[in-house]
TORTOR-374169 format. One record per residue (C-alpha): x, y negated, z. Coordinates in steps of 0.2 Angstrom, whole numbers, plus 5000, padded with zeros to 4 digits. Layout:
residues N
XYZ/...
//
This chain:
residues 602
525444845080/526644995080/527445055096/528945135099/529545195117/531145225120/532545265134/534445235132/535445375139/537245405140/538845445151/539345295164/540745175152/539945235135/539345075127/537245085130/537144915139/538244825124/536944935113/535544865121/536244695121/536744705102/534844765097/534144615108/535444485099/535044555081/533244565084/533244385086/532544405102/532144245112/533444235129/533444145143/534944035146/535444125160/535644275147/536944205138/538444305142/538744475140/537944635146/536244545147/535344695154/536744735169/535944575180/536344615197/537844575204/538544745209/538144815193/539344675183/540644705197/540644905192/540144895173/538945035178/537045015178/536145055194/534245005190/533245055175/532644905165/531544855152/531544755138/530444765121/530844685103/530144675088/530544755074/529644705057/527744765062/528444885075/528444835094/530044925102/530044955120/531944995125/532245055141/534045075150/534345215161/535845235173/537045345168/537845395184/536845565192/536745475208/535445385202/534545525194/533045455202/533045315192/533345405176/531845545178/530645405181/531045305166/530945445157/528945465160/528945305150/529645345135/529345455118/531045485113/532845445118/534345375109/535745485114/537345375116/539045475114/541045425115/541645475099/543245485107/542845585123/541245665117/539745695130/540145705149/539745775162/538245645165/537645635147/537145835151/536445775166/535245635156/535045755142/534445905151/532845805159/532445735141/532445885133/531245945148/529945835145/530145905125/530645715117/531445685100/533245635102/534245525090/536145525093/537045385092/539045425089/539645245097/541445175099/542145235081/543145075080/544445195093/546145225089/545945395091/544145445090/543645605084/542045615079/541845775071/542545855088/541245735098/539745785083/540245985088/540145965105/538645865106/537846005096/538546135110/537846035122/536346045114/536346225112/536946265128/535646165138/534246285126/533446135113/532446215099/532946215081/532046085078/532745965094/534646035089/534445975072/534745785076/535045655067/536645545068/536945375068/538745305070/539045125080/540245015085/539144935099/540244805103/540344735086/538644745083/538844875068/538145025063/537745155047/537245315044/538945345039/540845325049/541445205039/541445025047/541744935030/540145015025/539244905038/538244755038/537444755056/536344855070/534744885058/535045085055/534745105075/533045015072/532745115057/533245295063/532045235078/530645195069/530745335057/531145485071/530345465087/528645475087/527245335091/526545365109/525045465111/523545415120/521845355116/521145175118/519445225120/519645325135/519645305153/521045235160/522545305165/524145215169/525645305177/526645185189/528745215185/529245065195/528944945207/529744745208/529144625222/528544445215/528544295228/526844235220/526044395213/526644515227/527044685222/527144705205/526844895197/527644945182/527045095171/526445155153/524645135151/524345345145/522745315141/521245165139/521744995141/521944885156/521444685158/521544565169/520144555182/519644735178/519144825194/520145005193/520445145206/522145175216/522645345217/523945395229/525045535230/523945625245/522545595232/521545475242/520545335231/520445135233/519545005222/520844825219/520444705206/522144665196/522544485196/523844485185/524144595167/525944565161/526744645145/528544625141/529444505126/531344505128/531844535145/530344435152/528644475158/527244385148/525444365153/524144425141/522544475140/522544655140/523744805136/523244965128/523645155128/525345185121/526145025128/527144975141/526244835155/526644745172/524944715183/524944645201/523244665211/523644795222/524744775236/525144965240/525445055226/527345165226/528045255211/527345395204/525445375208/524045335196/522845175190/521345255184/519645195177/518345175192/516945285183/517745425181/519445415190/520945545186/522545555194/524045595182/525445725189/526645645202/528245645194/529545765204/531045705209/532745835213/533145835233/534345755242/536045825245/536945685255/536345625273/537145485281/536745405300/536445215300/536445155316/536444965324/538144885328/538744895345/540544845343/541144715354/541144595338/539144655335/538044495330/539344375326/539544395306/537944435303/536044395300/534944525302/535544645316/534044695324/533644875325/531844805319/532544715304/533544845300/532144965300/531144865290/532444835278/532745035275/530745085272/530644945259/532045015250/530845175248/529645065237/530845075224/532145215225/531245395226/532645495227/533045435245/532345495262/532345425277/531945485298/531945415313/533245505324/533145425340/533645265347/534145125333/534645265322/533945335306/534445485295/534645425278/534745555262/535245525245/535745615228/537545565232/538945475240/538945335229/536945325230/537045285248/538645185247/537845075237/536445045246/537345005260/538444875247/536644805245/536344785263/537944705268/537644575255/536044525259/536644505277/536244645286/537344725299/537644895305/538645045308/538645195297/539345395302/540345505291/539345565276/538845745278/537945875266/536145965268/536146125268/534546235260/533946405268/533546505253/532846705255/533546675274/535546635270/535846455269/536646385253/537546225252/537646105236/539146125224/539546015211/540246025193/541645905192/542445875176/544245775176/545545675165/547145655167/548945645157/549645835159/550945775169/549545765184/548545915177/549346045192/549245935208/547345885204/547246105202/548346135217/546945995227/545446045222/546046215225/546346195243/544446105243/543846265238/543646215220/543446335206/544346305188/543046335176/543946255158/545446175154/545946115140/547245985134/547445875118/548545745114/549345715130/548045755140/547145885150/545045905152/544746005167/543146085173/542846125190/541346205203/541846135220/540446115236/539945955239/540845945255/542445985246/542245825234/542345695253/543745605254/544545665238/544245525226/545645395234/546845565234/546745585215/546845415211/548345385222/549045575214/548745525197/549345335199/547445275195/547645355176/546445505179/544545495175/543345615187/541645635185/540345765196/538645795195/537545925205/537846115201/536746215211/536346265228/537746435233/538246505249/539646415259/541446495255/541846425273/543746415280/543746205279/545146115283/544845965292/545745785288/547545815288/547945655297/547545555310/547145385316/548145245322/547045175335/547144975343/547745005363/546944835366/545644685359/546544535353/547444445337/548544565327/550244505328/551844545317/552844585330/551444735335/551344775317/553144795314/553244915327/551745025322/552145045302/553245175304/551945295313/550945285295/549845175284/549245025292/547544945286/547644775293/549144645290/549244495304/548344375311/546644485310/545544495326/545444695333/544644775348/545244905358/544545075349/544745015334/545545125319/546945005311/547945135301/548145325298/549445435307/550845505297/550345655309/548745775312/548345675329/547845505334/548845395343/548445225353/549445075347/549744905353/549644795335/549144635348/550944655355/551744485352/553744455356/554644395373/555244235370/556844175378/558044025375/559144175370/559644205349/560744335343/561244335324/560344415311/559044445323/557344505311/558144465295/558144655290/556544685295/555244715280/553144725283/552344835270/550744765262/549444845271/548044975263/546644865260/545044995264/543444945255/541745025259/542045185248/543845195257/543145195273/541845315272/542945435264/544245425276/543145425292/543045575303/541745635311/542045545326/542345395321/541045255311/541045125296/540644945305/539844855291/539544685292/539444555277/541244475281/542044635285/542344825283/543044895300/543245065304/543145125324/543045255337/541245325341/541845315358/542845145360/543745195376/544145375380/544545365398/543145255402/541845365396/542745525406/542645415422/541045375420/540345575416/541345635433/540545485440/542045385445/541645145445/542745055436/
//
């Protein structure tokens, strides 16, 4: 049978899950119940919460004689990770693009690391259905893109096909009248990128892109088989990444149909397979034939530019909302996560502490979403960048940041990102509104997100992905406000609450139990203060008229995980437990801690 390897890549909200889903519907592709709604390949729970795709997946269809494995990348470059292995698996990539909005900062992203490994691109213009698409603007400035990140003539000169994903529709011309269904996607695949390469009558090689645990089966490696063929009950040689060799016998050989895993016999070169047999196998290393064994190269993956300190909880509420909370369990819980993700690092840094390093903030934020869900409790610092010594100056990560937003808000997001020591690159506006490109260091980009879309009244759209390593312009200007700290533990109380609001934003509303150190609001003002939201009223038999019927409670600012760990300072932590985001103090009690260092009791 006829093979076809292909990855699905695109900007975050461009269509590439609803394209995978229309292929698998119009393949006739067999589905499990559970798979009836939308968005089939977005299965995890964050994932559907977000619309963005998080993990790489697989899924393979049939297409006349031709075997089609489709695999769907993330498009966000916080997971680049994800995206560089996937890539390894695949021949040729089908490149999704807005025909209104054209290729973002992302799609460059995705795009520059498949041009790297030299694979045949088909374009795919999606979204033509628009009210105000362009698609001979977005066809120009994919080709620049093209261009810009160096593709060869023969790469530059891509073919086209134009979608509407959502209705399951698509031609080799813009004209939706003009089509019938999906079937010119499988044919432009079929026809453009190349069958894989590799040779059934050679020693096996296999190259592992991902892992997936299996309460039966154990760990489960998944990878392209580059050369040879693999069975089940073959005997085959582990090769790690330090190069060392072990002999396992696979117990399982899977291949895929649909979205599910299937049993067979054997798989050869060229294909796609699932085998289990060897319990300590990570991403990136090599199944090789035991005569003569060969590793493949280890697939490289871009440093980390975000660190983050977990830590246990030790608030007075610590234990009591959730299940694992052990530093033990914890640890555990963060090294098994390095099975799967290999863009993230993690360290020891003393007592029930751990330095944990990521592509991004929204990569580690969502790890910790993971956590919290499954359980897990802990406390997390402010997020803080990794500098790089290069030629003996040290260099800090900038980003390109590419924005948005109606004209109306173009000069306060200019006048922002300024003072974060941002540097306009582009701009450019069209009907009614401006595309802005900036180069800002990653440290300027902390905090900034719930600032623009409070400034732009949630209307603006802001993506960054990773510049380059440049020296630090310096001169940072710290939070401009501070905390609203609780005087005392107890239950908030309306009364208390009423008498705080004025001081800033509050982040609690009544009736919601606090302890003394914890940060319940921001200061209107640079510093922090101590306030008493526990204070409850002095009752008397005493009533005077009118008494509180003028007094009005703001609603307060809700502060999800991404809110707090953009608003913290650097004294001060994200609690997380799986009931509750809380933000608090490092140190709880100020004038405790100065008694005890003089060494006063009490």
């Amino acid at each position: 049978m006829n093979i076809r390897n292909i990855a699905i890549i695109a900007h975050v909200d461009h269509g590439k899950t609803t394209l995978v889903d229309a292929l698998l519907r119009q393949s006739k592709t067999k589905l499990d119940k559970s798979a009836a709604a939308d968005l089939i390949m977005d299965s995890n729970e964050l994932e559907r919460e977000r619309g963005i795709t998080i993990f790489s997946k697989n899924a393979a269809v049939i297409w006349g004689e031709t075997k089609i494995n489709i695999i769907d990348t993330p498009g966000h470059a916080d997971f680049g990770g994800e995206v560089e292995r996937v890539l390894s698996m695949a021949d040729g990539c089908l490149l999704l693009v807005d025909a209104k909005e054209g290729p973002m900062p992302q799609t460059r992203f995705v795009l520059k690391k498949a041009l790297e490994t030299k694979h045949k691109i088909v374009v795919v213009m999606n979204k033509i259905d628009k009210p105000d698409a362009d698609i001979n603007k977005a066809h120009h400035k994919t080709l620049d893109l093209f261009l810009e990140l160096g593709a060869d003539d023969h790469t530059a000169d891509f073919p086209v096909v134009y979608a509407s994903a959502k209705s399951g529709l698509a031609g080799l011309d813009p004209d939706l009248s003009k089509m019938k269904d999906i079937s010119p996607i499988f044919e432009a695949i079929v026809k453009h990128i190349p069958a894989p390469s590799g040779n059934p009558t050679k020693p096996l090689q296999m190259l592992v892109s991902s892992i997936v645990s299996d309460t039966f089966k154990g760990r489960i490696a998944i990878g392209r088989v580059v050369n040879g063929q693999i069975k089940t009950g073959l005997e085959v040689m582990h090769i790690n990444r330090q190069g060392e060799q072990k002999k396992y016998k696979l117990t399982s050989v899977m291949t895929f149909q649909g979205l599910n895993r299937i049993e067979t016999d054997q798989v050869l070169a060229g294909d796609i397979a699932a085998v289990a047999g060897i319990p300590d196998i990570f991403i990136g290393e090599t199944i090789a034939d035991v005569e003569s064994p060969q590793a493949l190269p280890l697939l490289d993956i871009e440093e980390s530019t975000v660190k983050m300190t977990f830590k246990i909880n030790d608030s007075p509420f610590a234990g009591k909302e959730g299940k694992f909370c052990t530093s033990r369990q914890i640890r555990e819980r963060l090294y098994k996560e390095l099975e799967t993700d290999m863009a993230l690092k993690i360290e020891d840094s003393g007592m029930n502490a751990w330095t944990v390093s990521g592509r991004g903030e929204l990569h580690l934020a969502i790890l910790i979403e993971r956590l919290r869900r499954e359980g897990y409790e802990l406390q997390v610092s402010r997020p803080q960048v990794i500098n790089k010594t290069i030629d003996g100056a040290e260099m800090t990560p900038f980003e390109q940041v590419a924005i948005s937003v109606p004209n109306e808000f173009a000069g306060i997001v200019i006048q922002r990102l300024g003072s974060r020591q941002g540097v306009l690159q582009h701009m450019h506006s069209h009907n009614g509104s401006t595309s802005l490109e900036f180069v800002i260091p990653t440290r300027g980009l902390f905090g900034y997100r719930s600032e623009f879309l409070t400034d732009t009244k949630g209307l603006g759209i802001m993506n960054a992905t990773f510049y380059k390593y440049q020296k630090d312009p310096g001169d940072w200007h710290e939070r401009e406000q501070g905390s609203l700290v609780a005087h005392e533990s107890g239950m908030s109380n309306m009364y208390g609450l009423l008498n705080v609001q004025d001081r800033g934003a509050l982040f609690i509303g009544p009736g919601v139990a606090v302890y003394k150190g914890q940060v319940v609001g921001q200061n209107a003002k640079p510093e922090d203060i101590h306030v008493n939201v526990c204070k409850t009223k002095q009752l008397s038999n005493m009533r005077s008229k009118g008494e509180g019927s003028d007094e009005h409670f703001k609603a307060p600012q809700i502060m999800d995980l991404e809110d707090a760990l953009e608003y913290i300072g650097d004294d001060e932590l994200v609690e997380v437990t799986p009931q509750n985001i809380r933000i608090r103090k490092m140190v709880l009690d100020k004038a405790r801690e100065r008694r005890k260092a003089m060494g006063v009791k009490g």
